[in-house]
C-alpha positions in Angstrom: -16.2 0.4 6.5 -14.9 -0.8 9.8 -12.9 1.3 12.8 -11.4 0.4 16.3 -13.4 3.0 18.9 -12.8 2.8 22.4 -12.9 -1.2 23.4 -15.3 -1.9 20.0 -14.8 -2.5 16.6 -17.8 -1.0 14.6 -18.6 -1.4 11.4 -20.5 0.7 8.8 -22.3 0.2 5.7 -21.3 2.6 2.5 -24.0 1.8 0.0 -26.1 4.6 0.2 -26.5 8.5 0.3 -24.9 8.1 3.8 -23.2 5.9 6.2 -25.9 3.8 8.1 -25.6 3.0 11.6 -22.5 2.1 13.0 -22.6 -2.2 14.1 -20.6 -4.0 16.8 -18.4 -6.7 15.4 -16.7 -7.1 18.9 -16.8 -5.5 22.1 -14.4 -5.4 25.1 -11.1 -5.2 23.0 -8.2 -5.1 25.2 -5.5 -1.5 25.1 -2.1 -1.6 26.0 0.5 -4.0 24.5 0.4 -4.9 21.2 -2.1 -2.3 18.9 -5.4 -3.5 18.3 -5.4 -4.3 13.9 -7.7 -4.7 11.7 -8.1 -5.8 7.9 -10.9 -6.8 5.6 -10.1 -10.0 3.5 -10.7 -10.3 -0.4 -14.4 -11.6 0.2 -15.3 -8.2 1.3 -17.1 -10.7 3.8 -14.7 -11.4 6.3 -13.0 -9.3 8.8 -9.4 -10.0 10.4 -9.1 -8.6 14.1 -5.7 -8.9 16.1 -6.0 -7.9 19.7 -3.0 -7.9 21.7 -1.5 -11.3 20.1 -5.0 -13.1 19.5 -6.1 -13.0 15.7 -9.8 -13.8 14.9 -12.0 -13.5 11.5 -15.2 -12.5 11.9 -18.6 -11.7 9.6 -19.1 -8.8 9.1 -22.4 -8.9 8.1 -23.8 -9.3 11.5 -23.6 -8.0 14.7 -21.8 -9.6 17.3 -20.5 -13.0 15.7 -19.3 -16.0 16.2 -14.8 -15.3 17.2 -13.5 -17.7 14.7 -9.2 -17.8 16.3 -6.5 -18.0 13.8 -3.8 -18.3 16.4 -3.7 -16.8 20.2 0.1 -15.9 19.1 0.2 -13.8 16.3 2.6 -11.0 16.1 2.3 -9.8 12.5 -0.4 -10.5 9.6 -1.5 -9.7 6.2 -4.1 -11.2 4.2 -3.8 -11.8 0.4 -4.8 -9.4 -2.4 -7.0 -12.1 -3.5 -8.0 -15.1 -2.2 -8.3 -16.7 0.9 -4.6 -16.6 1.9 -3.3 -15.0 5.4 0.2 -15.0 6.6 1.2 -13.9 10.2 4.1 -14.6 12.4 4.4 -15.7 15.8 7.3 -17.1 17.8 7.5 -19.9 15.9 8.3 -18.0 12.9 6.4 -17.5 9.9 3.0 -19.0 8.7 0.5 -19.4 6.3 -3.3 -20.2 6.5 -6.5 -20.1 3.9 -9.4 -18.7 5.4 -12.1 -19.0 3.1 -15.4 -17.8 3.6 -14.3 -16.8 7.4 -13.1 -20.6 8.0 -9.4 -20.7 8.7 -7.2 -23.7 8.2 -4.7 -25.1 9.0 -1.4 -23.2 10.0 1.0 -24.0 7.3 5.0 -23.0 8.5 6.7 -21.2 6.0 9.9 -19.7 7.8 11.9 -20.4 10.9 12.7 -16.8 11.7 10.3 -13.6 11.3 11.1 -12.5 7.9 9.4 -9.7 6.0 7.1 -10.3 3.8 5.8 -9.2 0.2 2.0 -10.8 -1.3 2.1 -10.6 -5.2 -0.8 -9.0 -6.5 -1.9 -12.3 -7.8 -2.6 -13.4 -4.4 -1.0 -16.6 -4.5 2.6 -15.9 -4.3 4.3 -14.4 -1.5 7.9 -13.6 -1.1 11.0 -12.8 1.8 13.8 -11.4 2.5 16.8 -13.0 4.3 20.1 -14.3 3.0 18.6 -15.5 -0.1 15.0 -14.5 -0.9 12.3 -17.3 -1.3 9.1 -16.8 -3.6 6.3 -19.0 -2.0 3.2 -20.6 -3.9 0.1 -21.2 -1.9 -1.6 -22.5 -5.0 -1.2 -26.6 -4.4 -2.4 -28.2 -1.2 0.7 -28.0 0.7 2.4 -24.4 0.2 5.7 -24.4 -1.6 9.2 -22.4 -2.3 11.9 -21.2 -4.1 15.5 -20.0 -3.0 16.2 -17.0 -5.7 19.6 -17.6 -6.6 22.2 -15.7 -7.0 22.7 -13.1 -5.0 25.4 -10.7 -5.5 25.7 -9.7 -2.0 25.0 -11.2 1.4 21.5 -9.6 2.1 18.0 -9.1 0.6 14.8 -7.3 0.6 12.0 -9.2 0.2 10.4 -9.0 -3.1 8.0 -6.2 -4.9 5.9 -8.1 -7.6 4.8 -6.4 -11.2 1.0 -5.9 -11.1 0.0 -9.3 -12.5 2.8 -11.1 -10.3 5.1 -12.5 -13.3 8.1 -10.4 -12.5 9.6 -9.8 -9.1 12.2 -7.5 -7.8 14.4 -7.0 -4.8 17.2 -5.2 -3.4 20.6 -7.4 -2.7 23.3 -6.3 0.0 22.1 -4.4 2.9 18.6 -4.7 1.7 19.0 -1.0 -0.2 21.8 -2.1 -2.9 22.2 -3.7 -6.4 18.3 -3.9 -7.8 17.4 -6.9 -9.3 14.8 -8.7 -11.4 13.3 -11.9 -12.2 10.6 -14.3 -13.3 8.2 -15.4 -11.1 8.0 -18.5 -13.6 12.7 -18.9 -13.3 13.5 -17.5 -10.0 16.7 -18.3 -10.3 17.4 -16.5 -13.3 17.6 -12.6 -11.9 19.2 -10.0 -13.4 20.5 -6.5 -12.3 18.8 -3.6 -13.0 21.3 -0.5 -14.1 20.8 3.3 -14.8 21.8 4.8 -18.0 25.5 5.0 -17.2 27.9 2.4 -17.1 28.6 1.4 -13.3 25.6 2.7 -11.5 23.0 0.3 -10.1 18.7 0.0 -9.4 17.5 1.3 -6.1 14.1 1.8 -5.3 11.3 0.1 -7.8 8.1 1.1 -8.7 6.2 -1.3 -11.0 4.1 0.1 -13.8 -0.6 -0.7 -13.0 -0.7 -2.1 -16.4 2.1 -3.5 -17.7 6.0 -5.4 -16.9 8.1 -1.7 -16.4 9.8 -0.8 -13.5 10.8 3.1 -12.7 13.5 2.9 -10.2 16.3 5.7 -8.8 19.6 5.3 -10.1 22.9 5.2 -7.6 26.7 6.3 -8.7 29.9 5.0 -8.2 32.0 5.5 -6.0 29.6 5.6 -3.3 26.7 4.7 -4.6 24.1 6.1 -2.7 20.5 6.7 -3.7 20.1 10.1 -6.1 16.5 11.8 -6.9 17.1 10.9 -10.7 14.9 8.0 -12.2 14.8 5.8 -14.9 12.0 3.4 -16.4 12.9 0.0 -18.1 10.7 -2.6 -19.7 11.5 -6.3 -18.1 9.6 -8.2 -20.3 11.8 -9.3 -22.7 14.9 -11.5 -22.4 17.1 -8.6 -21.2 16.0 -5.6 -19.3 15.1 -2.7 -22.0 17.3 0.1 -21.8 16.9 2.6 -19.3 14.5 5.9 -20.2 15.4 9.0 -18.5 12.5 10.8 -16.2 13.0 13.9 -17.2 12.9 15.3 -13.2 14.9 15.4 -10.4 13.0 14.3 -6.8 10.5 12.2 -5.5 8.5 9.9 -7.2 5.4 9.4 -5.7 2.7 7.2 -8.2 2.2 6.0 -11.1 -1.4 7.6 -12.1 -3.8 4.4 -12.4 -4.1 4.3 -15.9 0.2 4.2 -16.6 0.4 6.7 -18.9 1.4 9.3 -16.3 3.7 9.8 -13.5 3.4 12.0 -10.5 6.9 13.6 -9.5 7.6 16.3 -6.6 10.0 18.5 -8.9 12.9 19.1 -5.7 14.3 21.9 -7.8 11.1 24.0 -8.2 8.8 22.5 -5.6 6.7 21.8 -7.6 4.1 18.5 -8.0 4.9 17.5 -12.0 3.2 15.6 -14.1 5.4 13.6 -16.6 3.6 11.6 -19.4 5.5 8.6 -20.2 3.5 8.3 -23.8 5.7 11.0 -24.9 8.7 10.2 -26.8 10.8 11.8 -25.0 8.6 11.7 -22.2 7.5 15.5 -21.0 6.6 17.8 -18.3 3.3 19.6 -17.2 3.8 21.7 -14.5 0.8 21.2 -11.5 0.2 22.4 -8.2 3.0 24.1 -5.9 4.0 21.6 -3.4 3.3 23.7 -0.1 5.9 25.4 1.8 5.0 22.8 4.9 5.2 20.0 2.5 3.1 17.4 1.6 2.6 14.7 4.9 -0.1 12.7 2.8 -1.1 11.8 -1.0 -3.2 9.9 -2.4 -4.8 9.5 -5.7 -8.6 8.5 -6.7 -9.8 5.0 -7.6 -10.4 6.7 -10.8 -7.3 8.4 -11.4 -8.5 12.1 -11.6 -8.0 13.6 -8.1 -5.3 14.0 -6.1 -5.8 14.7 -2.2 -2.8 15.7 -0.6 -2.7 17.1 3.1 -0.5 19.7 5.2 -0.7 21.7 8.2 -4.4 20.5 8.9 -6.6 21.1 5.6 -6.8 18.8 2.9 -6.7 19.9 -0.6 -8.2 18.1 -3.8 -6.6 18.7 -6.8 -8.0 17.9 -10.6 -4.9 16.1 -12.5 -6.8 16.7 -16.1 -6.5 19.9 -15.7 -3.2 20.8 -13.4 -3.7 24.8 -13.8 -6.7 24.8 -12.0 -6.4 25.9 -8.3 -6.5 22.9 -5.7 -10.1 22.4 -3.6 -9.2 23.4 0.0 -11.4 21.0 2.7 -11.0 22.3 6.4 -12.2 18.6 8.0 -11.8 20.4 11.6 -9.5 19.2 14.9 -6.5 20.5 15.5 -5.1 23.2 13.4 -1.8 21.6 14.0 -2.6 17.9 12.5 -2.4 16.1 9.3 -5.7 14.6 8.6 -5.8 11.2 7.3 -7.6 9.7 4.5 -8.5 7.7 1.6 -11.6 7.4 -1.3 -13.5 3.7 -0.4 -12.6 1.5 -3.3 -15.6 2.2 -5.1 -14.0 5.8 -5.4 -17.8 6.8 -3.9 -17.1 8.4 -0.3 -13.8 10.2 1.1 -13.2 9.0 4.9 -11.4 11.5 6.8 -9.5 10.6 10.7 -9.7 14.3 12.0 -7.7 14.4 15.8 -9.2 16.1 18.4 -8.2 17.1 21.9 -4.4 17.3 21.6 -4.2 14.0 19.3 -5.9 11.6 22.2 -9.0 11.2 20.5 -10.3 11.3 16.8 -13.2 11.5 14.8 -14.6 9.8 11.5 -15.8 12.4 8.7 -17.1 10.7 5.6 -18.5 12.6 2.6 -19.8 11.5 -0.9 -17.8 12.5 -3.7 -18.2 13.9 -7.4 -14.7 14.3 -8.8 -13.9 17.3 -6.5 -16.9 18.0 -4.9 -18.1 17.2 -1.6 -21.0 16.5 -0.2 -21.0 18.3 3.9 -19.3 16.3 5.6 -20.8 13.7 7.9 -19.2 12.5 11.3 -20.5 9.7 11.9 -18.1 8.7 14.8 -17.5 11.5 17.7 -14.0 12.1 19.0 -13.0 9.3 20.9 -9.9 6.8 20.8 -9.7 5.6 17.5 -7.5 4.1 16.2 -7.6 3.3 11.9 -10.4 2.7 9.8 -10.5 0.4 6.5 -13.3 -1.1 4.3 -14.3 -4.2 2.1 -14.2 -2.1 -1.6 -10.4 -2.4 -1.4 -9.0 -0.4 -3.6 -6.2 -1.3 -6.4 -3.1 -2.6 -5.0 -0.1 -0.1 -5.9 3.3 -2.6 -6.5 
């Protein structure tokens, strides 16, 4: 696990009964101006650290290495899923480099302009928005692209990808309009992505873990703007499936890790819902109450059987194979008034908890192993002090 404290960024090791002894990757990190960034590439080796516009990897496996530069210009990065593959943007516009094993390359240009920017799961395609989008392939020596033709309208998000990156999607007009799909494989061959009545169009996707569907909500002419109904459609056929109805009205929040099961904030009853998609017609089970303060953070466990959600400063585990059963309330500490942040360490083995302290100017770092809902104590094993993030090398599953 690695965090930014103060003008270091430390690292930890997670493989035992408890965190070892924080290690210093680099000292002397410069505040002010751009914020200080980390991320852990796909060899769960490598560490990517951009301090003010610098970007470095370094080995993480000892203290104090060697400051291998990227570029002394970076405004932007994010490294690949898998792979070696890194893009980041600097005045020039956007770029790509391979850094394997901690070696970077060679700056490939990809864009004129400072696009954003979408990696496929796959890790070797890449995809931005613009007047038309372009899917990238980093596969071949010399990185390549595709103009995704036609749009219907002038503008375009740049593109989610379906968990094993063969299908695409994106929003045309304004970036928010007119969903549409396509084949990583025919790019130019996208089609639009409809609700169940005749006239209304896609808006926001959520690919399925597992396999090629897409949930998405459903806008209405005249005006079309973005309702809280949703729809699920199978895009691995010739044509786009028709349309099932999720039976609720609100937010969708996840697809559960194994696909079988959505997670829905019911905006009539708030009310966290369950809705297996199995089902045919899919149904409902009822879970926890969403809280009066609502929910400021979810997330789900590597595993897919706890939910931790967070709101007005206590964090609550909740079991989702059994969704009567009173949510686990954790009171991490710091102010009363904060939302703690968190997240399971890909291995689904510890819970890392950023608990602010001192009116928000400094934090803490609270790990604790984890059985399903229990908790060991927890441990800080950072005092409060200006940090800022934390992250780790067991990534866990990308969400499309």
């Amino acid at each position: 696990m690695s965090g930014v404290a103060g003008d270091s960024l430390m690292v930890w090791d997670m493989d035992g009964l408890a965190p070892s002894e924080g290690r210093v990757l680099v000292s002397g990190l410069k505040w002010g101006g751009d914020a200080i960034g980390t991320q852990w590439a796909a060899d769960n080796k490598t560490v990517f650290l951009k301090n003010d516009k610098t970007l470095i990897a370094l080995d993480s496996t000892t203290a104090m290495p060697e400051q291998r530069v990227i570029t002394t210009s970076a405004l932007l990065y994010s490294r690949a899923p898998k792979g070696d593959g890194l893009i980041f943007d600097d005045d020039t516009g956007m770029n790509f480099v391979s850094v394997p094993g901690g070696l970077p390359g060679q700056p490939q240009h990809a864009e004129a302009i400072n696009a954003q920017w979408t990696w496929s799961p796959d890790g070797v395609h890449f995809g931005t928005e613009g007047v038309n989008v372009k899917l990238f392939d980093t596969s071949g020596p010399q990185l390549a692209s595709t103009d995704v033709y036609p749009l219907m309208r002038t503008y375009a998000s740049s593109p989610s990808f379906s968990h094993d990156g063969t299908y695409f999607a994106f929003n045309a007009g304004n970036g928010t309009q007119a969903l549409m799909y396509g084949s990583v494989a025919a790019p130019a061959d996208v089609k639009p992505l409809n609700g169940v009545m005749q006239g209304s169009e896609g808006r926001a996707a959520r690919w399925h873990p597992k396999k090629a569907l897409i949930a998405y909500n459903v806008a209405y002419p005249p005006n079309f703007e973005a309702t809280q109904e949703w729809v699920v459609a199978d895009v691995s056929g010739a044509e786009p499936s028709l349309p099932v109805v999720i039976p609720v009205t609100g937010d969708f929040l996840r697809w559960l890790p194994d696909g079988t099961t959505l997670l829905m904030l019911d905006a009539e009853h708030k009310q966290l819902t369950l809705v297996d998609m199995e089902a045919k017609p899919p149904t409902l089970a009822p879970f926890v109450p969403a809280p009066m303060a609502g929910i400021a953070y979810e997330t789900v466990s590597p595993d897919g059987k706890v939910l931790g959600y967070s709101t007005e400063g206590k964090l609550l585990l909740a079991d989702l194979n059994m969704p009567a059963t009173p949510p686990l309330s954790v009171n991490p500490g710091g102010q009363e008034d904060a939302t703690p942040y968190f997240a399971w360490t890909g291995d689904g083995q510890y819970l890392v908890i950023d608990v602010s302290s001192e009116t928000f100017e400094k934090a803490s770092i609270k790990v604790a192993k984890v059985d399903g809902r229990k908790l060991s104590e927890l441990v800080t094993i950072m005092a409060p002090r200006s940090v800022q993030g934390f992250g780790w090398s067991l990534q866990p599953p990308l969400t499309p």
